[in-house]
C-alpha positions as CSV (number, residue, x, y, z in Angstrom):
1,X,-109.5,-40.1,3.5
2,X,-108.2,-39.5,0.0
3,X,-105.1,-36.8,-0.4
4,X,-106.3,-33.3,-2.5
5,X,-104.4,-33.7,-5.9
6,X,-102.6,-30.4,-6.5
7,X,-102.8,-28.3,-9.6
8,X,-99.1,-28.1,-9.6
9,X,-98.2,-31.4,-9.4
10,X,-101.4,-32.5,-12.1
11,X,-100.4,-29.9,-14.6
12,X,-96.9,-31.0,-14.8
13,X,-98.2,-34.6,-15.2
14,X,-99.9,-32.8,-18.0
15,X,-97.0,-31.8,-19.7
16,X,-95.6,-35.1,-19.3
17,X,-98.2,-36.8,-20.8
18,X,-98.9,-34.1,-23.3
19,X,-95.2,-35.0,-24.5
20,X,-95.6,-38.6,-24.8
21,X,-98.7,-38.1,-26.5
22,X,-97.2,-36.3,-29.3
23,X,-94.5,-38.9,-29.7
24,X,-97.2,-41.6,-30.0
25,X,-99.0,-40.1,-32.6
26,X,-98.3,-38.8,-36.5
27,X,-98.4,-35.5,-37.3
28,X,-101.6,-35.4,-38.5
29,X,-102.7,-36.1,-35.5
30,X,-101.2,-33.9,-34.0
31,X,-101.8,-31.0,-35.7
32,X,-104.2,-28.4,-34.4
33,X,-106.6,-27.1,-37.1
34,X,-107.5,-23.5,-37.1
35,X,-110.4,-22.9,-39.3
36,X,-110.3,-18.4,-38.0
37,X,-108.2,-16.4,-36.0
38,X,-109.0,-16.9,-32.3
39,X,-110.2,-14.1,-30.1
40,X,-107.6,-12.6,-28.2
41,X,-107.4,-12.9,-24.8
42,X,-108.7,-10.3,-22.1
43,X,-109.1,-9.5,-18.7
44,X,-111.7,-6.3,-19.0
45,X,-115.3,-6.4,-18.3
46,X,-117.3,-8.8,-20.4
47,X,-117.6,-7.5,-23.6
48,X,-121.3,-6.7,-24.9
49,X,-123.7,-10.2,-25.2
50,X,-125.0,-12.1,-27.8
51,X,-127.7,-10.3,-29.5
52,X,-131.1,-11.1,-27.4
53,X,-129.2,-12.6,-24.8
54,X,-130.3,-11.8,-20.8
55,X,-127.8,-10.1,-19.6
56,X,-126.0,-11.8,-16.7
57,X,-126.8,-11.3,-13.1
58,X,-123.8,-10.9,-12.2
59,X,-120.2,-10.2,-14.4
60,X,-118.1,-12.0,-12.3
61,X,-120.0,-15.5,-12.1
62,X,-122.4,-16.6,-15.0
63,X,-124.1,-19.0,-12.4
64,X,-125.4,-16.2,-9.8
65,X,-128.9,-16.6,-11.1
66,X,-128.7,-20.5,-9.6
67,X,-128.8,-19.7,-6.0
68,X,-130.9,-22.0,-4.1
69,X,-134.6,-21.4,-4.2
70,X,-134.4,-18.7,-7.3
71,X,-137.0,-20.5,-9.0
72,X,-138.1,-18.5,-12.3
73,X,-141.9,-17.9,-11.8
74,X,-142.6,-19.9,-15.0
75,X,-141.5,-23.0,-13.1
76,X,-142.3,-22.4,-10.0
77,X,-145.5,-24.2,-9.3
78,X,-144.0,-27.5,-10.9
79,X,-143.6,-30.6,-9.0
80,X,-140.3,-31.3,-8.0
81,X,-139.2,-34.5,-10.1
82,X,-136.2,-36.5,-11.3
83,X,-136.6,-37.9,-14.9
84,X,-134.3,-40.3,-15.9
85,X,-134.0,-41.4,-19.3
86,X,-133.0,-45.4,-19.6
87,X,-131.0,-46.3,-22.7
88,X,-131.7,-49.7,-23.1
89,X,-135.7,-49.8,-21.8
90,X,-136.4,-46.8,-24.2
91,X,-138.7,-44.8,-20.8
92,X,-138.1,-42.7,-18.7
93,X,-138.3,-43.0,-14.6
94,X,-139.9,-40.3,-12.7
95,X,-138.5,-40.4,-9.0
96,X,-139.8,-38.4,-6.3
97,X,-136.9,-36.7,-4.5
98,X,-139.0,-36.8,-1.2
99,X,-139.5,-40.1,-1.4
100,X,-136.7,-41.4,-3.4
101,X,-139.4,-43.7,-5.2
102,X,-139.8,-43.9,-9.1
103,X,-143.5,-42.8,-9.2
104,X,-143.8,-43.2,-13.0
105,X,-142.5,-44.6,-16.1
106,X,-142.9,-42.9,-19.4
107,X,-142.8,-45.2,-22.8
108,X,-140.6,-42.8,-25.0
109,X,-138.7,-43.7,-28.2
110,X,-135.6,-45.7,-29.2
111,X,-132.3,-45.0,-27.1
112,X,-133.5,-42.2,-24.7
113,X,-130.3,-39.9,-23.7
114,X,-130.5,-37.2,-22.5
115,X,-133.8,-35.1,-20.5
116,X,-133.1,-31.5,-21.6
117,X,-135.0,-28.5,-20.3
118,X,-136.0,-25.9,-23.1
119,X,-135.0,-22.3,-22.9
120,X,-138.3,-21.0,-22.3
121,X,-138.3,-23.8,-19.1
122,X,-142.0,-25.0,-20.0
123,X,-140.9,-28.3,-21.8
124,X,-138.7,-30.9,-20.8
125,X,-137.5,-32.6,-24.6
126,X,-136.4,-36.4,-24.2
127,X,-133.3,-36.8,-26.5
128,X,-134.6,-40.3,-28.4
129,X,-131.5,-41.0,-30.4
130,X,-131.9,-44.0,-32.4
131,X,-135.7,-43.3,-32.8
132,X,-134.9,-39.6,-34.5
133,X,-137.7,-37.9,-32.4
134,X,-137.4,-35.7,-29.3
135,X,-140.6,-36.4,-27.2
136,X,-142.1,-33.1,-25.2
137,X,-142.6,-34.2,-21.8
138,X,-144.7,-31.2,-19.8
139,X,-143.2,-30.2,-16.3
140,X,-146.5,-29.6,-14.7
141,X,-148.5,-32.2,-15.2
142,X,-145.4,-35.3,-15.9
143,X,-147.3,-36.2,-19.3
144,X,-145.7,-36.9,-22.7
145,X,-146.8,-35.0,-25.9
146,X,-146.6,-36.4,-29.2
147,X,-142.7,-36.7,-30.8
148,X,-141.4,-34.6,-32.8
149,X,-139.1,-36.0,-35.9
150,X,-135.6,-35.3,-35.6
151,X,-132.9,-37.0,-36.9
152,X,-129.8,-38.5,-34.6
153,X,-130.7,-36.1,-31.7
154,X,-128.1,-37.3,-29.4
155,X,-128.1,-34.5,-27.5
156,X,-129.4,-30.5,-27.5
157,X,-129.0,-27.2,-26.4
158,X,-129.9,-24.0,-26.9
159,X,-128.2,-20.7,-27.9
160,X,-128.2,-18.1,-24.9
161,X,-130.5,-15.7,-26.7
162,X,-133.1,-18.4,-27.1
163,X,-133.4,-17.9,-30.8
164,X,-132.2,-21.6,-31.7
165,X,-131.7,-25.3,-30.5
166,X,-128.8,-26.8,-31.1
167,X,-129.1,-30.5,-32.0
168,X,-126.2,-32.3,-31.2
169,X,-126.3,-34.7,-34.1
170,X,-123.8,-37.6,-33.4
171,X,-123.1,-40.3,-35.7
172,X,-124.4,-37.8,-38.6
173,X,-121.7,-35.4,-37.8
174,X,-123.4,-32.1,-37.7
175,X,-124.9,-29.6,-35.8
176,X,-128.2,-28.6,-36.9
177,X,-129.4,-25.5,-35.7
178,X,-133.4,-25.8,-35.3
179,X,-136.6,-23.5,-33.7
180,X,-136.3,-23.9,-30.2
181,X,-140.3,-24.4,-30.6
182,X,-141.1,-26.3,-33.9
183,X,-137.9,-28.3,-34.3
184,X,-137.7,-27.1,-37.9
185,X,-134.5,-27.1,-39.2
186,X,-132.6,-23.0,-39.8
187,X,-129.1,-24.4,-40.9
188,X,-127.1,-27.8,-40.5
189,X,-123.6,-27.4,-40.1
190,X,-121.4,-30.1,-41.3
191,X,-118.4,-31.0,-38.9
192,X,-114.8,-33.6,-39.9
193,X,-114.8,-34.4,-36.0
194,X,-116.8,-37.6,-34.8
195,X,-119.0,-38.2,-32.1
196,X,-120.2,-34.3,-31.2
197,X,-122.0,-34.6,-28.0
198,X,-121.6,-31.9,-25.2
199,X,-121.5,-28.2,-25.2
200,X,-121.4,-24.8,-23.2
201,X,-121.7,-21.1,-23.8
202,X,-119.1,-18.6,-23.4
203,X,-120.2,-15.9,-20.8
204,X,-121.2,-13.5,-23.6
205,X,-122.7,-16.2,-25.6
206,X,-120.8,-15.4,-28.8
207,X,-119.1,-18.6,-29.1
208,X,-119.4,-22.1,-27.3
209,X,-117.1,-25.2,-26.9
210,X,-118.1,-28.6,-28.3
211,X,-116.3,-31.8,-27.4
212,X,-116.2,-34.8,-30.2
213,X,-116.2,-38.2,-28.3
214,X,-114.8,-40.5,-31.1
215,X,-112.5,-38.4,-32.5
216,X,-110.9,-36.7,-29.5
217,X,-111.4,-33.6,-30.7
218,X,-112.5,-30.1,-29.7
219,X,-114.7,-27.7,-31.5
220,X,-114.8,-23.8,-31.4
221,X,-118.4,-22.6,-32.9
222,X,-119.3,-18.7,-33.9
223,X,-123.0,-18.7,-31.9
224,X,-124.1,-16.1,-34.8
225,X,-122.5,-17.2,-37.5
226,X,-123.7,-20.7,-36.3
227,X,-120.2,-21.7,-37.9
228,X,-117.2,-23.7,-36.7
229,X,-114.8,-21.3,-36.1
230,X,-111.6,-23.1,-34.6
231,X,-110.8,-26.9,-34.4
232,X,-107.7,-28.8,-32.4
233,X,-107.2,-32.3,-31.5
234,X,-106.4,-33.2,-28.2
235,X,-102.7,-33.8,-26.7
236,X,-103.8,-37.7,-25.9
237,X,-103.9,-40.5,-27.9
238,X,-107.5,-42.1,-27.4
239,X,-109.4,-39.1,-25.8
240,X,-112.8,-39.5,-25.5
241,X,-114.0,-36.0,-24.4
242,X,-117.2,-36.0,-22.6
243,X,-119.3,-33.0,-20.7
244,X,-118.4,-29.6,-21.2
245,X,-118.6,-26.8,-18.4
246,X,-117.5,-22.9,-18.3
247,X,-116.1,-21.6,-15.1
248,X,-118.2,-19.1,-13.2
249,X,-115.8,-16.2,-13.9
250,X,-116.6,-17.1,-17.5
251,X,-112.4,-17.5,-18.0
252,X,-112.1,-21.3,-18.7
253,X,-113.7,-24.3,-19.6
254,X,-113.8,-27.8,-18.6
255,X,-113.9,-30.7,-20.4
256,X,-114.5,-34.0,-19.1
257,X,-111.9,-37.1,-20.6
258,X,-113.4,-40.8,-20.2
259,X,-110.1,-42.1,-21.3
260,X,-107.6,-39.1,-20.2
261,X,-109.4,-40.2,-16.9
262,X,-109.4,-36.4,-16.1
263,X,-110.8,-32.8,-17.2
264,X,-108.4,-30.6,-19.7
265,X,-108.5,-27.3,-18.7
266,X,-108.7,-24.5,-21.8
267,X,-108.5,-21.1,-22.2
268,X,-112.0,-20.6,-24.4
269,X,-110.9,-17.2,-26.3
270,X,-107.4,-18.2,-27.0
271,X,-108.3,-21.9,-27.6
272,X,-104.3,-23.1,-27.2
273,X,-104.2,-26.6,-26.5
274,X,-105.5,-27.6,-23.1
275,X,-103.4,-29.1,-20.0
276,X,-104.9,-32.1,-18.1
277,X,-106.0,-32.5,-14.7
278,X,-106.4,-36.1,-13.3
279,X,-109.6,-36.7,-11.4
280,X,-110.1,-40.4,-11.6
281,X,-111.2,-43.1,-14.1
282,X,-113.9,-42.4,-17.0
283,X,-114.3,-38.8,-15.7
284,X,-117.6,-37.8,-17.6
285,X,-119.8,-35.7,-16.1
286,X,-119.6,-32.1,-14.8
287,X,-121.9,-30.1,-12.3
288,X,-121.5,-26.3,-10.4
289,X,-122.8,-25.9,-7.0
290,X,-125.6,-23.9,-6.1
291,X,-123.1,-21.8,-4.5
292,X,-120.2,-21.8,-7.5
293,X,-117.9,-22.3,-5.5
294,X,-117.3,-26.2,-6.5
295,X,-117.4,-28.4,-9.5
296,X,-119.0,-31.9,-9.2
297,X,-116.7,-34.4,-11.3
298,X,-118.1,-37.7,-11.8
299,X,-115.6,-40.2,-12.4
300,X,-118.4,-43.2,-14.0
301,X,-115.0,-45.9,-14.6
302,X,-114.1,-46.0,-10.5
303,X,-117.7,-45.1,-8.9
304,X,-116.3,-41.8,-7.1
305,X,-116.9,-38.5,-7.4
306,X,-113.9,-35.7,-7.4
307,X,-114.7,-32.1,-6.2
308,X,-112.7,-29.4,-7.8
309,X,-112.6,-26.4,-5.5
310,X,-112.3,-22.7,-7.5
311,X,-111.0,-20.4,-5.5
312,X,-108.1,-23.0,-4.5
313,X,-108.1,-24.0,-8.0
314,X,-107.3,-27.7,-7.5
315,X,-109.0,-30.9,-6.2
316,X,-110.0,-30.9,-3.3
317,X,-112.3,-34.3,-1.9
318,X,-113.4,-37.2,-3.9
319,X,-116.3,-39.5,-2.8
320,X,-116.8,-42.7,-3.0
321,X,-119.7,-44.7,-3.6
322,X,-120.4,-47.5,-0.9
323,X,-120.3,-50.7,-3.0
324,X,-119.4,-49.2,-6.1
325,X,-121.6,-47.9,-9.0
326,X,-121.1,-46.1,-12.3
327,X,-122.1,-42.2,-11.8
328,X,-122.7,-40.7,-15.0
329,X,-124.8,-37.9,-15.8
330,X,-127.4,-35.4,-13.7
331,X,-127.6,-32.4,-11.4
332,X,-127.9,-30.7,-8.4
333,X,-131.5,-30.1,-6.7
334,X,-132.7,-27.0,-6.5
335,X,-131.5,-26.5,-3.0
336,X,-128.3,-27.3,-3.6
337,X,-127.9,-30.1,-1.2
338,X,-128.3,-33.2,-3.7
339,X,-126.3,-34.1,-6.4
340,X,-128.4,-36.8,-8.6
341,X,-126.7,-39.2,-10.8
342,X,-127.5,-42.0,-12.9
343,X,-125.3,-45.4,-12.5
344,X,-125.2,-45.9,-16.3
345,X,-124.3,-49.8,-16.0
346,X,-126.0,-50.7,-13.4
347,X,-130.0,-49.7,-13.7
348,X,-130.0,-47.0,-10.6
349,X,-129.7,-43.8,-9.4
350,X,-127.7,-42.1,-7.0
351,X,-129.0,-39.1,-4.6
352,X,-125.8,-37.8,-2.6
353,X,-125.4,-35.4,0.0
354,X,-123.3,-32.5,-1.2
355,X,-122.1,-31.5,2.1
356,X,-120.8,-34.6,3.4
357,X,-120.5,-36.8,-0.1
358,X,-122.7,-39.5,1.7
359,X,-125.2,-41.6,-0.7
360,X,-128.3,-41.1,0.4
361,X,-130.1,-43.4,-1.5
362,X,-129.6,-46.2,-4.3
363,X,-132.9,-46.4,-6.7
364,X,-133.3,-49.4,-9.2
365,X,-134.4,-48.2,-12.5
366,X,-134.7,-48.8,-16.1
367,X,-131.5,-50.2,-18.0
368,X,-128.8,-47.9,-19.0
369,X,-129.7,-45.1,-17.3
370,X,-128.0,-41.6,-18.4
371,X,-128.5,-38.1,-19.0
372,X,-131.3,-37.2,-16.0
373,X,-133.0,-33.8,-15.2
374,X,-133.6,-32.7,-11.8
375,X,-136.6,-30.7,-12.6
376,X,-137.4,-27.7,-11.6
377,X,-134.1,-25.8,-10.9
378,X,-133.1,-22.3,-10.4
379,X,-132.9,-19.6,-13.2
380,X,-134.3,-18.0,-15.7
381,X,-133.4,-19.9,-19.5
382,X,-131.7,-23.2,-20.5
383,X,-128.9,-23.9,-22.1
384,X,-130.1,-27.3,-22.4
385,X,-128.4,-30.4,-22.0
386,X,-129.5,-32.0,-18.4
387,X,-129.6,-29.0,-17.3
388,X,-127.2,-25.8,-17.6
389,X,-129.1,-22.9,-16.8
390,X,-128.1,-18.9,-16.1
């Protein structure tokens, strides 16, 4: 059985490694850019929302509205599916979670990566990267639409009020702020940081985190404004930060490190510089339970998976895949008792049993699998993503 890491002992291993950092690197990298003022901390009520944004269900945990079988009535009647988008076969595999048998396969465009559910929940948009098109897949009935022209759309969300998507435009360095419907562009807002690819909301919605893969850098953005607000590189020489996940008391994010081979911890409002928690090798992808009371850490470089436990506030399990694998990106079922990942290098997807961390099934799919949807879930508007919903 594999020994809990403490948060003790990984936070000073943090400081350690924070310090050599620094010493490893010029001060220009080492700076930490503040483009504003950050918010000042607080530890009252959460303040009033982002304009037009649902109010949360509950205060204290931004996930309450994801408890197990509180499907929104808008997607309750769809067939329970898991679409994975393949990378190098430019489809997309539609498994039956009964079954665990791909029971489609969807021609889309040029690098699928990511299967993001729209804010309203009727669409599913297939991110098609290198083909500059999202393609509209419909929930109910598992058939394509026509694409839609949109340039590097690496990844997308949407802000909490629905009002915009939020392309995540990658090797163009920007963030282009769109209709959530039409695709049609509001504002484009340039960015200095490379490689922007994964996001999440504050728990008013005001502002939301960004990581940038390429140049291990974190971004702070004004959800109103639709401006970059705050800017810092990270205390590692190399980063690669991946998947980006808020707590459920809405106090601190996480951000997954495919080099750090951890999550950094950070203090959203304050945005000071992180500390780093080792999980395992190419940490990358980062899931809640139905129950918030864990975090799912995939760990794609050593085929594990590391469980960070809230209330305990450290790690406190890691599973292993039998015969190794590459976990990447997914979600958890709608009953909570599944966690679904794609094995990015190795054409399959993983179905795990979140109780006991056994692999429940293995399922050959298209090549370079990544960012898969378990469609539907519970509650009531997407962030986007693969999946992030409140």
């Amino acid at each position: 059985m594999p020994h809990p890491t403490k948060r003790s002992t990984a936070l000073l291993a943090a400081a350690a490694l924070a310090v050599l950092a620094a010493a490893c690197t010029g001060p220009a990298e080492r700076r930490e850019t503040e483009l504003a003022p950050p918010v000042p901390s607080t530890t009252s009520a959460v303040p009033a929302g982002l304009a037009g944004m649902p109010p949360l269900v509950d205060p204290s945990d931004v996930y309450a509205a994801n408890r197990p079988g509180r499907l929104s009535p808008v997607v309750a009647d769809f067939p329970s599916r898991v679409y994975v988008p393949n990378t190098l076969s430019n489809t997309v595999s539609v498994i039956d979670p009964e079954t665990y048998k791909v029971v489609d396969t969807i021609p889309v465009g040029v690098q699928p990566q990511h299967v993001v559910p729209s804010w309203d929940l009727k669409t599913l948009w297939v991110n098609n990267n290198r083909g500059h098109s999202l393609t509209p897949i419909d929930p109910a009935t598992g058939r394509a639409g026509e694409p839609v022209d949109v340039h590097d759309p690496y990844n997308l969300y949407f802000t909490p009020n629905g009002r915009y998507a939020v392309v995540m435009a990658s090797l163009d360095r920007e963030l282009v702020f769109r209709d959530p419907h039409t695709m049609a562009i509001a504002k484009t807002e340039p960015v200095s940081c490379y490689g922007v690819n994964h996001a999440d909301f504050s728990a008013d919605g005001r502002y939301f985190i960004v990581s940038c893969e390429f140049s291990g850098e974190l971004l702070k953005v004004d959800t109103e404004r639709m401006e970059v607000v705050a800017q810092q590189k990270l205390p590692f020489h190399g980063a690669m930060p991946q998947d980006v996940k808020i707590s459920p008391d809405g106090k601190t994010f996480y951000i997954a490190d495919m080099t750090a081979h951890g999550v950094w911890v950070l203090d959203g409002e304050r945005f000071t510089t992180p500390a780093l928690l080792p999980t395992g090798k190419g940490a990358h992808g980062l899931y809640i339970s139905r129950d918030s009371e864990e975090m799912y850490i995939t760990n794609r470089g050593e085929g594990t998976i590391s469980i960070f436990d809230f209330a305990e506030d450290d790690l406190t399990k890691k599973w292993r895949l039998p015969d190794g694998g590459s976990p990447d990106m997914g979600g958890v079922s709608a009953d909570g008792k599944v966690l679904w990942l794609s094995g990015r290098y190795h054409s399959e997807v993983y179905a795990i049993d979140t109780t006991t961390g056994e692999q429940l099934a293995r399922i050959p799919v298209g090549g370079g699998p990544h960012g898969l949807a378990v469609y539907p879930q519970p509650g009531r508007y997407s962030l986007g993503h693969t999946g992030v919903f409140r």
